[in-house]
N, C-alpha and C positions, 0 to 999 in steps of 0.2 A: 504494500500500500504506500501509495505517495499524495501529497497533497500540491494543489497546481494554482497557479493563476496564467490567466492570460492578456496583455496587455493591447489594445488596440486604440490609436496608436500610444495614447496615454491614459486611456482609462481601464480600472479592472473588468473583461467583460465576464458576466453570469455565468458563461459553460467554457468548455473547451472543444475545438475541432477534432473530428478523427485525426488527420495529420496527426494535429499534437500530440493527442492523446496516444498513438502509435509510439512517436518521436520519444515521448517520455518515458513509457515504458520499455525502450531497445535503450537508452539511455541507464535503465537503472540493472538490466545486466553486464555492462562494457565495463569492464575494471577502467578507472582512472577518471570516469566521467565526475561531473557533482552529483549524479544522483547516484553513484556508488556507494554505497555504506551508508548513506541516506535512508532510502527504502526499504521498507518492511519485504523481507521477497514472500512468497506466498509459500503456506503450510501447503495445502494440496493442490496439485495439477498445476498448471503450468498460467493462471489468469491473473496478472498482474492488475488489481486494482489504479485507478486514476482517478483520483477526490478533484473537483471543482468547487464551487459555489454554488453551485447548483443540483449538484449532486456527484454521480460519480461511471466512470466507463471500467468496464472489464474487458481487458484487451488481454490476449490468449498469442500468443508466441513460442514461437516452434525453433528451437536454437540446436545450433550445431557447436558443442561444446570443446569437438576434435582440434587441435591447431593451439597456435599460443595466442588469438582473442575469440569469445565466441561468437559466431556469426548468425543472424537472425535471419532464418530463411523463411517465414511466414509469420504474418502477422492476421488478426482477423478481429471482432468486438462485434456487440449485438449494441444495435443502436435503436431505442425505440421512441415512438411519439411521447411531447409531453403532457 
């Protein structure tokens, strides 16, 4: 779990986009990012919470752990009406 804001261009807006919400969450498994050691990582399965202001996205990330950084080969989130 992480907590977000997003800035447009100077003001805090209410939610955050897929982009970001994707963005943020590949961010908080990349060693060395800021949201390394930051972020709560998830107890089960693989769905990275993403807190707003308005609520919150569950973005689901399929990583390739192989190599010396791990690589995000799919990303996905259910996005529903508010």
């Amino acid at each position: 779990m992480v907590h977000s804001r997003t800035f447009i261009p100077h003001v805090c807006h209410a939610a955050i986009g897929v982009l970001g919400a994707v963005s943020v969450a590949t961010a908080c498994v990349i060693p060395g990012t800021v949201a390394d050691g930051v972020a709560v990582p998830p107890k089960t399965g693989k769905a990275y919470s993403v807190e707003h202001p308005s609520g919150e996205f569950s973005v689901t990330l399929e990583i390739d752990s192989h190599g010396s950084q791990p690589k995000v080969l799919a990303a996905g989130l259910l996005r529903t009406a508010r």
